[in-house]
C-alpha positions as CSV (number, residue, x, y, z in Angstrom):
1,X,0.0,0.0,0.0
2,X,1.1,3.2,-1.1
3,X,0.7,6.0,1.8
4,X,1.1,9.7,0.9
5,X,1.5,11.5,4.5
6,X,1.2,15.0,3.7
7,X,1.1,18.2,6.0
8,X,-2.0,20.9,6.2
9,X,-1.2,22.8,3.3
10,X,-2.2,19.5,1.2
11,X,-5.4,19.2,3.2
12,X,-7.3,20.2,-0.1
13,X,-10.2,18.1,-1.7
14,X,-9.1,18.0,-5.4
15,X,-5.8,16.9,-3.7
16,X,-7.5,13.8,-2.3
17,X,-9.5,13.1,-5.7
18,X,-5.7,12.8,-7.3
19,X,-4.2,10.9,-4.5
20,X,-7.4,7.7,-5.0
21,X,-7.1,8.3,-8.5
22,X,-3.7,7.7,-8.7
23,X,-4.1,3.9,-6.6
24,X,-2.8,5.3,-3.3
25,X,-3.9,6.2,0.1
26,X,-3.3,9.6,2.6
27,X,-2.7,10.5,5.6
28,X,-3.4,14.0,5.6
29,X,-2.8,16.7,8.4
30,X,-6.1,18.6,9.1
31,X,-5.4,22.4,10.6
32,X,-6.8,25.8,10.6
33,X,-6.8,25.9,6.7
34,X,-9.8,23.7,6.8
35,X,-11.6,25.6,9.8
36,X,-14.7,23.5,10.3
37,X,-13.2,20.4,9.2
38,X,-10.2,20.8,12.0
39,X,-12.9,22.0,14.9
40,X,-14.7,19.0,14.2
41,X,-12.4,16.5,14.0
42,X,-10.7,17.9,17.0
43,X,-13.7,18.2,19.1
44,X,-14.1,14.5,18.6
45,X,-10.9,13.4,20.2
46,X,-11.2,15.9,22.9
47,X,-14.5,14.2,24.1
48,X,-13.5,10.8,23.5
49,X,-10.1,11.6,25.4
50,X,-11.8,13.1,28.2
51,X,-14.2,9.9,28.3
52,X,-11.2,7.5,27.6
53,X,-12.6,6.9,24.4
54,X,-15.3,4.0,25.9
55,X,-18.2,3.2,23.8
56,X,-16.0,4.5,20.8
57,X,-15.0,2.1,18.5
58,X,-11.2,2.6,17.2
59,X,-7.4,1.4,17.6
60,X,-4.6,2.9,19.5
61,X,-0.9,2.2,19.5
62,X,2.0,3.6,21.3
63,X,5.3,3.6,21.4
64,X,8.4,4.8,23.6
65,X,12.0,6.0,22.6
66,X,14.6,6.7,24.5
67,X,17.9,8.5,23.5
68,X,20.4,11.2,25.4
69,X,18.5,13.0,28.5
70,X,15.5,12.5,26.2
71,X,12.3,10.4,26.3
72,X,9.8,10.3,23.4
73,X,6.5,8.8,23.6
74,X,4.3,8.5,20.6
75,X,0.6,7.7,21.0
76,X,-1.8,7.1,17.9
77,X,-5.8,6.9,17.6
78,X,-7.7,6.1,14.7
79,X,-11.2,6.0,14.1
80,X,-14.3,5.2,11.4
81,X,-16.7,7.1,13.1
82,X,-16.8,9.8,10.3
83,X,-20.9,11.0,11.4
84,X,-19.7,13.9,13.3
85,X,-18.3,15.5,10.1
86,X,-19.7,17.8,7.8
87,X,-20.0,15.8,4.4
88,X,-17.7,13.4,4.7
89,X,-18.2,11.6,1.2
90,X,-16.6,15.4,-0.2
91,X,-13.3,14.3,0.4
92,X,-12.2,11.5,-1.9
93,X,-11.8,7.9,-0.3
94,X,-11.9,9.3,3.1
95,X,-12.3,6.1,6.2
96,X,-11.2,7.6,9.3
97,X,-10.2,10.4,11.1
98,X,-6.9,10.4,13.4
99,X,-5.1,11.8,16.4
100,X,-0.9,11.8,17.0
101,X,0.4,12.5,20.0
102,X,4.1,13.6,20.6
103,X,5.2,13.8,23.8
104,X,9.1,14.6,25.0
105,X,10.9,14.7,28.2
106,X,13.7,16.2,27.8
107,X,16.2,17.9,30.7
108,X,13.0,17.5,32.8
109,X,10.6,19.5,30.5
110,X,7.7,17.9,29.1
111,X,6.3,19.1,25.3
112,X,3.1,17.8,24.3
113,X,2.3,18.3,20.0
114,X,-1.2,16.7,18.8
115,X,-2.2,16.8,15.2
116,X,-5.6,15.9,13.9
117,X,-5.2,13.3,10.0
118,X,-8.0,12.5,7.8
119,X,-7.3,8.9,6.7
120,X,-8.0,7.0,3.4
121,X,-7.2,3.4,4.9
122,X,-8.5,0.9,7.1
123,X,-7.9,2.1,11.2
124,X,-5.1,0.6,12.1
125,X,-2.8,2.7,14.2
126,X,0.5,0.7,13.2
127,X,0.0,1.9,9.9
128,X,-1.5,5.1,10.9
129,X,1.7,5.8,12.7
130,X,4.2,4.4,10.4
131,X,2.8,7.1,8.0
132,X,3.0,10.0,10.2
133,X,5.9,9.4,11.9
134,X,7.9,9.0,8.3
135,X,6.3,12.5,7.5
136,X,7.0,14.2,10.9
137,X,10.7,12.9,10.1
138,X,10.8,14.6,6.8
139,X,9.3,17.7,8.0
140,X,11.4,18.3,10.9
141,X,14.5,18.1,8.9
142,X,12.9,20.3,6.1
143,X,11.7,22.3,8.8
144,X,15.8,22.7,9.8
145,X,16.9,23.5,6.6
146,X,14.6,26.0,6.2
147,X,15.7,28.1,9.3
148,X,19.1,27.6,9.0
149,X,19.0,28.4,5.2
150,X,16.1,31.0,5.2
151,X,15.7,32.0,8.8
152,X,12.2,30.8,8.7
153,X,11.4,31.2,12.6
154,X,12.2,35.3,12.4
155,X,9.6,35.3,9.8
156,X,6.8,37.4,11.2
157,X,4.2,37.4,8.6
158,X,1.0,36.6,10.3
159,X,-1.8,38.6,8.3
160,X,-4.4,37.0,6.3
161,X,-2.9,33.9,4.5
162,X,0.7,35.1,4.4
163,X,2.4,33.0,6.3
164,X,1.2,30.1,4.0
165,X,1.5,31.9,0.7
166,X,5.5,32.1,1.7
167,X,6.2,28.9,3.1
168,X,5.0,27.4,0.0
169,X,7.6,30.0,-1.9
170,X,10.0,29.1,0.7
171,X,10.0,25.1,-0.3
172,X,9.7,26.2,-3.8
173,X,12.8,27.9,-3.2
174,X,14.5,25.2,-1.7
175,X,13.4,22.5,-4.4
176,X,15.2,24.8,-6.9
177,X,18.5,25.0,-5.0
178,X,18.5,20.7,-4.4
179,X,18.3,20.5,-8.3
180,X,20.3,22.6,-9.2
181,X,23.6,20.6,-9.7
182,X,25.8,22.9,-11.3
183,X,26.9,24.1,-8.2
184,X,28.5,21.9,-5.9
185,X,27.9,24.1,-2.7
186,X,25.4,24.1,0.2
187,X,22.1,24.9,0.0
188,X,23.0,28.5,2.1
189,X,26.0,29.3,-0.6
190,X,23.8,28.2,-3.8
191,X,20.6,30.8,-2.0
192,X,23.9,33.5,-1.3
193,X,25.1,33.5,-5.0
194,X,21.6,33.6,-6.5
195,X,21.4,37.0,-4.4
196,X,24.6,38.0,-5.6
197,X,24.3,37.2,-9.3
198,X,21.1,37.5,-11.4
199,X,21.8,35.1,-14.0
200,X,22.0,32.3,-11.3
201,X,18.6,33.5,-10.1
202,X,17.3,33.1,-13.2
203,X,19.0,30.0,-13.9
204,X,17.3,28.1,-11.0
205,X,13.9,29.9,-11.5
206,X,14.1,29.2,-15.3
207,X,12.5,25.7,-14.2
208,X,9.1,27.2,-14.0
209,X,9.2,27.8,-17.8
């Protein structure tokens, strides 16, 4: 089974319609970009967390690492019960709804990071959490590169859809400079001589063309 684990910018219907079209399945972190979608799906968990999820049918997993001064727990839920959504059958192949949980210890300080999935497969958490942890791998270390090479943190664009509109330029961006093989430097020193020089600018963003 091919599993495309994609983060909320990708939550969009037509996006789903390709993903079954093409044979494959999703795992597709929900957010604020789908407003009604994200309240609902999250309003679920938090009542069947808060009743310990009896007399709701669905599969949990969870799993513990431990590495240098740090303790990561990772805890999974995955559901069918799709009735509490708003027209469910408009998203393409959509099965179940889901809930990760990342918690760390680290130096004595606890984090906690949940994020709500809409799921195309069967609910079962194994493979629920196989697919998010992969992606939460990925993004993490794109998330790196980013702020080293871009300084994506300082960014303080907050007003209307801004802060999406660049990330997605920001990744763009970044794409660009991994193909680009010409140049044998680091993504920071490929981005610093496309400042410097136009023609390499135009070089790398000649692949929109």
């Amino acid at each position: 089974m091919t599993i495309d684990a994609i983060d909320a910018m990708g939550c969009q219907k037509k996006i789903t319609k390709k993903i079954i079209s093409a044979g494959a399945d999703y795992a597709i972190a929900v957010k604020g970009n789908q407003k009604y979608l994200f309240e609902d799906v999250k309003y679920f968990f938090s009542v069947a967390e808060q009743a310990n999820c009896k007399n709701v049918k669905h599969d949990y997993f969870e799993a513990t690492n431990k590495g240098y001064r740090r303790i990561e727990t990772r805890r999974y839920w995955i559901t069918n019960h799709l009735e509490y959504l708003v027209a469910p059958e408009s998203w393409a192949g959509l099965q179940c709804i889901g809930m990760a949980e990342n918690e760390t210890l680290r130096d004595a300080k606890k984090t906690i990071e949940k994020r709500c999935f809409i799921v195309s497969f069967a609910a079962e958490t194994k493979v629920f959490g196989n697919a998010v942890r992969r992606h939460w791998s990925i993004e993490n270390s794109l998330h790196w590169v980013l702020d080293m090479s871009f300084r994506d943190d300082e960014c303080r664009i907050r007003k209307n859809n801004g802060a999406e509109i660049f990330g997605v330029v920001r990744r763009l961006a970044l794409n660009f400079l991994k193909e680009e093989k010409s140049n044998k430097r680091g993504i920071k020193g490929k981005l610093y001589r496309a400042v410097l020089g136009i023609a390499y600018a135009e070089k790398l963003f000649s692949r929109l063309f």
